[in-house]
DOFIVEX-508417 format. One record per atom (N, C-alpha, C): x, y, z; atom name; residue in three letters. Coordinates in steps of 0.001 Angstrom, whole numbers, padded with zeros to 6 digits. Layout:
{marke {X,Y,Z},'CA','Ala'}
...
END
This chain:
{marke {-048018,-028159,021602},'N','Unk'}
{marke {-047632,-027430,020399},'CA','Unk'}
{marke {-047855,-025927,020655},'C','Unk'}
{marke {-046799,-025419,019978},'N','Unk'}
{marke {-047336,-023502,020391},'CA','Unk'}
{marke {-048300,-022916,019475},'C','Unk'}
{marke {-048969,-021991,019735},'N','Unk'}
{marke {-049567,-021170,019058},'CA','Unk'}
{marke {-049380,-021221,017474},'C','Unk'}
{marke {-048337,-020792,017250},'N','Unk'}
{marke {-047637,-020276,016067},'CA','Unk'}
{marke {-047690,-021679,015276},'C','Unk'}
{marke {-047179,-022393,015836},'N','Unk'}
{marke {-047023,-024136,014830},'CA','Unk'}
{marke {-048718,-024285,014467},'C','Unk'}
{marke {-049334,-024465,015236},'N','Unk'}
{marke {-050955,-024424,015563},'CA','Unk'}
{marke {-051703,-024093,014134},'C','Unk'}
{marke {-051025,-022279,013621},'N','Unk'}
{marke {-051772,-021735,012838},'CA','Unk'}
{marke {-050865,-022023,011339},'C','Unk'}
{marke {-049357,-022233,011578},'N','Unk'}
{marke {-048801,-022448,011032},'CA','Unk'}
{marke {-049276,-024027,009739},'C','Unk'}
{marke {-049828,-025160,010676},'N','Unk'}
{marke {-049937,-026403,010250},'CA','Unk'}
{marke {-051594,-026598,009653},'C','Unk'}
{marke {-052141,-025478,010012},'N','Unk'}
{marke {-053611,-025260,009708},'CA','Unk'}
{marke {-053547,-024559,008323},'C','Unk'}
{marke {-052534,-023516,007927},'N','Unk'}
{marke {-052097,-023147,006679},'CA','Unk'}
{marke {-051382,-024588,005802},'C','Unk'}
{marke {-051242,-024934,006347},'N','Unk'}
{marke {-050250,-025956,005284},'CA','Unk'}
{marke {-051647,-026944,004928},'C','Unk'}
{marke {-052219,-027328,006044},'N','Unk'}
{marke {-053967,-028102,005612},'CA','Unk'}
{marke {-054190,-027247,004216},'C','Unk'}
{marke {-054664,-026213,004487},'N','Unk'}
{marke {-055448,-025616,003131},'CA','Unk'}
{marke {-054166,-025312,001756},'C','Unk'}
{marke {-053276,-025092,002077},'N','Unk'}
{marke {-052277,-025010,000763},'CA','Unk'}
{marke {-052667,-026641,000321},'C','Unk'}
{marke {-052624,-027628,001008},'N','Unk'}
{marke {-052478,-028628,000489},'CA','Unk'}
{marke {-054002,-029363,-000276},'C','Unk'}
{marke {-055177,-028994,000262},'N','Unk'}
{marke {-056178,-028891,000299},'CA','Unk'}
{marke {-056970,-028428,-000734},'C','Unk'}
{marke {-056580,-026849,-001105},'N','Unk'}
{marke {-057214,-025780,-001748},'CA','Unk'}
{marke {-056651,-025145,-002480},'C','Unk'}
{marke {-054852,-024977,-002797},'N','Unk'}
{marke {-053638,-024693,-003422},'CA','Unk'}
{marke {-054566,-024858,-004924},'C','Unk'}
{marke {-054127,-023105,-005462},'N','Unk'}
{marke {-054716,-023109,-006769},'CA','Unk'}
{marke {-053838,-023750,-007323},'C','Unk'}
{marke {-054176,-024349,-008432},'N','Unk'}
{marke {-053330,-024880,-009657},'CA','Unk'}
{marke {-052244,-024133,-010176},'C','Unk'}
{marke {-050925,-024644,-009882},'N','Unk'}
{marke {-049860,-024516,-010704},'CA','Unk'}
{marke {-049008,-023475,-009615},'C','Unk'}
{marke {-049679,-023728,-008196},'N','Unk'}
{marke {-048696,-023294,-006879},'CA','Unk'}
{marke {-047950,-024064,-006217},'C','Unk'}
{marke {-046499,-023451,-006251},'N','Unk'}
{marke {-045609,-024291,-005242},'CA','Unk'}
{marke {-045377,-023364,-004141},'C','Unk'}
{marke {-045119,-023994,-002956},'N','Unk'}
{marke {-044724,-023317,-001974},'CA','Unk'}
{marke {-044267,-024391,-001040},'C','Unk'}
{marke {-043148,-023576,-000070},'N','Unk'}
{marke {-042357,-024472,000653},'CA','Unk'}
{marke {-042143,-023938,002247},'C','Unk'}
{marke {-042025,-024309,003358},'N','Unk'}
{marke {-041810,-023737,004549},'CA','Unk'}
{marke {-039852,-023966,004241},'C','Unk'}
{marke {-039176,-023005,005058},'N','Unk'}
{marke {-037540,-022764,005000},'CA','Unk'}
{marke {-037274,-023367,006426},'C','Unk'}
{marke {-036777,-024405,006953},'N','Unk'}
{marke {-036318,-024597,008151},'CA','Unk'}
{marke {-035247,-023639,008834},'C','Unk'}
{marke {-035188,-022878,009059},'N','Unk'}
{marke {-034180,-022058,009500},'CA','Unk'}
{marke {-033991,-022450,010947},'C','Unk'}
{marke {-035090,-022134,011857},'N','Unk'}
{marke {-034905,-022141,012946},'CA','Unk'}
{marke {-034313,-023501,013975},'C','Unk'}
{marke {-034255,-022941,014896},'N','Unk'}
{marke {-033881,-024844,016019},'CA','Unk'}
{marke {-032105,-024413,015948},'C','Unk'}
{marke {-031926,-025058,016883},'N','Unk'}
{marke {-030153,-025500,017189},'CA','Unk'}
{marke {-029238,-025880,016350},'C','Unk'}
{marke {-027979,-025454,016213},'N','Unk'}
{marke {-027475,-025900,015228},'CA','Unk'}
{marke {-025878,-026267,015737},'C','Unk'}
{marke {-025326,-026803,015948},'N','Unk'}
{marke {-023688,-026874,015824},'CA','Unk'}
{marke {-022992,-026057,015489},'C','Unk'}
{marke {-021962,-025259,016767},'N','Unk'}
{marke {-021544,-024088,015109},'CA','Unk'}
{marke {-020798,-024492,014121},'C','Unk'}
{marke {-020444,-025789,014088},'N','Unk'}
{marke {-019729,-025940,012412},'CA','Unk'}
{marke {-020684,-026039,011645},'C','Unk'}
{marke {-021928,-026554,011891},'N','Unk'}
{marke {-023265,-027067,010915},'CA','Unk'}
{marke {-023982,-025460,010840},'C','Unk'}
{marke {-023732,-024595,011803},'N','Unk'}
{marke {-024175,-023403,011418},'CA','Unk'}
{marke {-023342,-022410,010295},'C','Unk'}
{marke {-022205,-022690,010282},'N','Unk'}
{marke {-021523,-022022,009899},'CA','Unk'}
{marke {-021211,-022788,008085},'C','Unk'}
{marke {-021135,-023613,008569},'N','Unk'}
{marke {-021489,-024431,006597},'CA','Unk'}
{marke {-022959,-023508,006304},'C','Unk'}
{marke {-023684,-023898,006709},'N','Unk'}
{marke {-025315,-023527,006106},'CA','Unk'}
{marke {-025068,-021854,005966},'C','Unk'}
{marke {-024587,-021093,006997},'N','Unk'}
{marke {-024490,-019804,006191},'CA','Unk'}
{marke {-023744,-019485,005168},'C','Unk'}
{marke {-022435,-020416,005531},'N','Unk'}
{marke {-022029,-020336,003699},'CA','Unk'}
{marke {-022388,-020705,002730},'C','Unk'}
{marke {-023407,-021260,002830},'N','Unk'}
{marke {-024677,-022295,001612},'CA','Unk'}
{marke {-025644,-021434,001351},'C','Unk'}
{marke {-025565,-019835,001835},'N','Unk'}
{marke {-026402,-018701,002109},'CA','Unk'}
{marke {-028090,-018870,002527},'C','Unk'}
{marke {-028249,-019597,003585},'N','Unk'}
{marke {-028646,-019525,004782},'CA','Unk'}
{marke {-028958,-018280,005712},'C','Unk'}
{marke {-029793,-017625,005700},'N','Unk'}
{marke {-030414,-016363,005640},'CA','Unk'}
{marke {-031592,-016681,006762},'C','Unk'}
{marke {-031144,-015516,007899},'N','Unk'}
{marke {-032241,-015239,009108},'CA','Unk'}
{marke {-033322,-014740,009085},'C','Unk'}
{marke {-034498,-014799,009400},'N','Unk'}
{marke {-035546,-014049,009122},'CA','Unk'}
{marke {-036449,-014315,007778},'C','Unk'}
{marke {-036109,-015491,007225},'N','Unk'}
{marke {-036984,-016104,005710},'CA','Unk'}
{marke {-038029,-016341,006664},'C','Unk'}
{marke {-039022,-015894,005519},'N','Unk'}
{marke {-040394,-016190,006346},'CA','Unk'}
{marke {-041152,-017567,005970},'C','Unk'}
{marke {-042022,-017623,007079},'N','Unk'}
{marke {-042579,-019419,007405},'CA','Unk'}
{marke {-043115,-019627,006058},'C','Unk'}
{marke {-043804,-018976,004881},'N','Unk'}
{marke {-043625,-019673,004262},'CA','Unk'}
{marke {-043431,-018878,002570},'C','Unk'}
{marke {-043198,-019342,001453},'N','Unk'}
{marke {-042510,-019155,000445},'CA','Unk'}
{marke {-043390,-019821,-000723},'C','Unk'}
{marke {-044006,-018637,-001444},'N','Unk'}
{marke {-044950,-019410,-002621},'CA','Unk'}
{marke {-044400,-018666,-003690},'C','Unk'}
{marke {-044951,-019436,-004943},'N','Unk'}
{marke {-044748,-019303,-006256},'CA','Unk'}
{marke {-045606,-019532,-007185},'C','Unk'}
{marke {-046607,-018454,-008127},'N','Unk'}
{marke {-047286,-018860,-008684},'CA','Unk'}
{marke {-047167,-017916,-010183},'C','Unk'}
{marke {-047927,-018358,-011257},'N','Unk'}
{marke {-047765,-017623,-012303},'CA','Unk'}
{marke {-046569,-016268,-012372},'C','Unk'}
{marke {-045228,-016808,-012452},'N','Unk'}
{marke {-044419,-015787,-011999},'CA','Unk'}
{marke {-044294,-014910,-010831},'C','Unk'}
{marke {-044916,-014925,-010081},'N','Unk'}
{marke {-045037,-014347,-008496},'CA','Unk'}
{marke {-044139,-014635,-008143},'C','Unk'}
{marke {-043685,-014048,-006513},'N','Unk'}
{marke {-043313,-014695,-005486},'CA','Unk'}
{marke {-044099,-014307,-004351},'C','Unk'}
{marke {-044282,-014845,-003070},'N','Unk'}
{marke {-045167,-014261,-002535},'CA','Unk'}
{marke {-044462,-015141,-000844},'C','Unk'}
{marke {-044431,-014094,000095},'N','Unk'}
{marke {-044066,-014555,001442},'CA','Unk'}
{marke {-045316,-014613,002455},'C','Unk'}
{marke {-045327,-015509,003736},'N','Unk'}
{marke {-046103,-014926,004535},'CA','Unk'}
{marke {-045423,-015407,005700},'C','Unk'}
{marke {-045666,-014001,006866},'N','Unk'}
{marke {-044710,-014110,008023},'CA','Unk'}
{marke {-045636,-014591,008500},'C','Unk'}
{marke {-045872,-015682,009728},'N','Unk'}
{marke {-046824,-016377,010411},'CA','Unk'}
{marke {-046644,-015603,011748},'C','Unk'}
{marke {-047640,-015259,012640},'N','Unk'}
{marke {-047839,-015046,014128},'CA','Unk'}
{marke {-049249,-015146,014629},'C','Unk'}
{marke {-049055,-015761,015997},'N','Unk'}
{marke {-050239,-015755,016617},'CA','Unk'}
{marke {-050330,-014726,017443},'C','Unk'}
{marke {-051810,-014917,018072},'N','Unk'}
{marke {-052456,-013423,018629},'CA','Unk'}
{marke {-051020,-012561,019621},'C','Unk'}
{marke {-051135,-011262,018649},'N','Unk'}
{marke {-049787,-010711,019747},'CA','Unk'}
{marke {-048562,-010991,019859},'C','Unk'}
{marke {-048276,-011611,018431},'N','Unk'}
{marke {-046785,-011853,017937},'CA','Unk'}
{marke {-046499,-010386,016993},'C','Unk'}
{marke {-045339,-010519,016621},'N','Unk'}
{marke {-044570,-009363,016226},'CA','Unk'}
{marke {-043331,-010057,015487},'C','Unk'}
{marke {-043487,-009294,014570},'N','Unk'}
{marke {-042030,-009784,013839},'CA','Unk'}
{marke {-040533,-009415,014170},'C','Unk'}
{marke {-039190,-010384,013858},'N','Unk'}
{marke {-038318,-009833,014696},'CA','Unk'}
{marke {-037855,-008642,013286},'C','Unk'}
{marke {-036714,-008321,014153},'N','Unk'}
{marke {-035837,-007147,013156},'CA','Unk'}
{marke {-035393,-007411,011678},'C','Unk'}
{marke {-035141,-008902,011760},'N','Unk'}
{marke {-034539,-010050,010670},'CA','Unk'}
{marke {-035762,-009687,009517},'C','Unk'}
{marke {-036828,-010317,010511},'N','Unk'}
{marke {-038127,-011063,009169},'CA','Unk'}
{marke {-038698,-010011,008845},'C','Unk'}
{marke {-038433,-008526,009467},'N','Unk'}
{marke {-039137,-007329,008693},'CA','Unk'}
{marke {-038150,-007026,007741},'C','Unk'}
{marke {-036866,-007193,007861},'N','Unk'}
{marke {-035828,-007238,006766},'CA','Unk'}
{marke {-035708,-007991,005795},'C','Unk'}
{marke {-036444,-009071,005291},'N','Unk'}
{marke {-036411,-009679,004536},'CA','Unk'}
{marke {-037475,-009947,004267},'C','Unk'}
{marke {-038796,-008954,004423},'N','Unk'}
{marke {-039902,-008906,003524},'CA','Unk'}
{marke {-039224,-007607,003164},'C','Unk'}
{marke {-038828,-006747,003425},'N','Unk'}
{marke {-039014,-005501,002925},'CA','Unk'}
{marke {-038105,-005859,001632},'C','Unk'}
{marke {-036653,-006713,001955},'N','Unk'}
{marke {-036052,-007305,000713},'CA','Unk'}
{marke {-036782,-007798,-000719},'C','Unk'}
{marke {-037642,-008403,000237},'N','Unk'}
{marke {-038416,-009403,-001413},'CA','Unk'}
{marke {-039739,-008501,-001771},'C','Unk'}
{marke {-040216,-007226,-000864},'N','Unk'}
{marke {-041283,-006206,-001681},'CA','Unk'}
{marke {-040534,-005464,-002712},'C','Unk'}
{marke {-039121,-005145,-001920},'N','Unk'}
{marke {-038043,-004495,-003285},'CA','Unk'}
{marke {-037894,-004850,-004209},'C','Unk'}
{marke {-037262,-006409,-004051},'N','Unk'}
{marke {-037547,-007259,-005869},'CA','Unk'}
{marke {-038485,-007691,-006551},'C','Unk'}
{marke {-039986,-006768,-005890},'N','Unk'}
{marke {-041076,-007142,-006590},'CA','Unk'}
{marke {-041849,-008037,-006106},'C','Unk'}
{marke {-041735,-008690,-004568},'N','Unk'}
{marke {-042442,-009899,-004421},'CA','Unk'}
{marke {-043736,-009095,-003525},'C','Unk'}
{marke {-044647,-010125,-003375},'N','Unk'}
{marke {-045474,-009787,-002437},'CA','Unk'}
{marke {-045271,-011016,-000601},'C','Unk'}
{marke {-045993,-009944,000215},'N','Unk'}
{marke {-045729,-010114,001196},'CA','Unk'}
{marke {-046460,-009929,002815},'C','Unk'}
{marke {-046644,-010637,003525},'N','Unk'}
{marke {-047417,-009843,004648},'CA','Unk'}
{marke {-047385,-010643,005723},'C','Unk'}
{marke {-047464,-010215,006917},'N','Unk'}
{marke {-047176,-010968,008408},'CA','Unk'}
{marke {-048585,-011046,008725},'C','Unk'}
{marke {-048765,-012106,008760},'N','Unk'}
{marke {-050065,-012262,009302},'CA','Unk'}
{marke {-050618,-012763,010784},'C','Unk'}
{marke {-051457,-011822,011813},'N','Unk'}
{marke {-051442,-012575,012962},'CA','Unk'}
{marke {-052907,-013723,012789},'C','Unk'}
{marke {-052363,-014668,013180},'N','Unk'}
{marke {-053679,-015501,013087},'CA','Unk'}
{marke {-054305,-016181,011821},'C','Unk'}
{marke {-054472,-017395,012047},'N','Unk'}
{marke {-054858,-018191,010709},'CA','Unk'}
{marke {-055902,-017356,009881},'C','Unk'}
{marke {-057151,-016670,010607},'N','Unk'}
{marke {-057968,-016328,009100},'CA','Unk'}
{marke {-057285,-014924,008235},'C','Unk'}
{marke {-056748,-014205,009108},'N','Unk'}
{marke {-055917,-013161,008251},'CA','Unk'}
{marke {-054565,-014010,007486},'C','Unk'}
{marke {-054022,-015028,007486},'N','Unk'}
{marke {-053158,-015905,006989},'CA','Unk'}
{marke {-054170,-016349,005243},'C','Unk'}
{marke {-055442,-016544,005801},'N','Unk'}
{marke {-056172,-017197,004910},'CA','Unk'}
{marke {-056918,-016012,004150},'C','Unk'}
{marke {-057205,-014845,004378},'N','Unk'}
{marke {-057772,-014218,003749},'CA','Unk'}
{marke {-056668,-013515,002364},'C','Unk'}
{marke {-055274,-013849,003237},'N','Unk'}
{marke {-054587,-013099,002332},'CA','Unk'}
{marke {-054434,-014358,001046},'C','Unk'}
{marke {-054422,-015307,001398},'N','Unk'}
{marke {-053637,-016096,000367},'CA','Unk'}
{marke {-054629,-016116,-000629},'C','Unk'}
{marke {-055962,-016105,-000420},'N','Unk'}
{marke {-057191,-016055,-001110},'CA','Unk'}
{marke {-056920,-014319,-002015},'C','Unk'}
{marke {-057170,-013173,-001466},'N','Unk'}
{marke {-056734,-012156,-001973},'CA','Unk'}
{marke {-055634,-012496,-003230},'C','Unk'}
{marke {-055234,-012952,-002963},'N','Unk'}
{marke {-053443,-013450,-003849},'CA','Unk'}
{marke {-053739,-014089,-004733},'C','Unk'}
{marke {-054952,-015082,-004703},'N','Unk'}
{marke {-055445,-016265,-005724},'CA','Unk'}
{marke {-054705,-017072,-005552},'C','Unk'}
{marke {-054151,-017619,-004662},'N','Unk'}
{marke {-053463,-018817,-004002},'CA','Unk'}
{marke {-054019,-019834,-003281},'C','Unk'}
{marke {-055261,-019868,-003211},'N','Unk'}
{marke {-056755,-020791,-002443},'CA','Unk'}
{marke {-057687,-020726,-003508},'C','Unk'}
{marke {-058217,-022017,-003691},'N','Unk'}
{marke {-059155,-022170,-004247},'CA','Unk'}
{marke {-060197,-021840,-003280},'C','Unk'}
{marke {-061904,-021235,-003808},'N','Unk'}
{marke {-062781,-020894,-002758},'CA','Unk'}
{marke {-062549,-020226,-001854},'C','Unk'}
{marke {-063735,-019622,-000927},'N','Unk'}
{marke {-063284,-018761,-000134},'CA','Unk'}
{marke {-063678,-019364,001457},'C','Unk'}
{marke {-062777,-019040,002780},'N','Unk'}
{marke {-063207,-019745,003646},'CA','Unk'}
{marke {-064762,-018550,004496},'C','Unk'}
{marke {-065311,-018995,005248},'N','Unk'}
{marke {-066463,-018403,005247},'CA','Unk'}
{marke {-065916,-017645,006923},'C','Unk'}
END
């Protein structure tokens, strides 16, 4: 498994785990191979590059978080489409590494408790 899935599936533990009350959130499959007819339906289904790994919703919020491990970087796409959803008001942040992943969601009130 890579890095990124690693810290990625360790976030989804605690959303599922510790997820304050009355949060939804969803990972966007975007990535992986596609057919170009199966690519080309899904962008007309507006299917959008660079949605970040994952997508929450709480007391009217919206809230993104770009996932990377140590010494990742976001591409051109996924800085374009946080800067999109800070414009319409959402919150947002690339995080390298699970405890900065976790400190933010806590910051946010999106974790119950705090991890130590």
């Amino acid at each position: 498994m890579r890095p990124e899935q690693e810290i990625h599936r360790a976030v989804v533990q605690h959303l599922r785990a510790r997820g304050a009350p009355g949060l939804v959130w969803t990972h966007c499959p975007n990535g992986g191979y596609r057919r170009p007819i199966e690519a080309a339906i899904l962008k007309s289904l507006g299917v959008r590059p660079g949605v970040s790994d994952l997508l929450l919703w709480r007391k009217g919020h919206f809230y993104a978080i770009e996932l990377k491990a140590e010494g990742g970087r976001p591409t051109a796409l996924q800085l374009e489409f946080l800067a999109d959803l800070k414009e319409a008001g959402g919150f947002c942040c690339v995080c390298e590494g699970l405890d900065c992943a976790l400190r933010t969601l806590e910051s946010w009130e999106l974790l119950r408790g705090v991890t130590s």
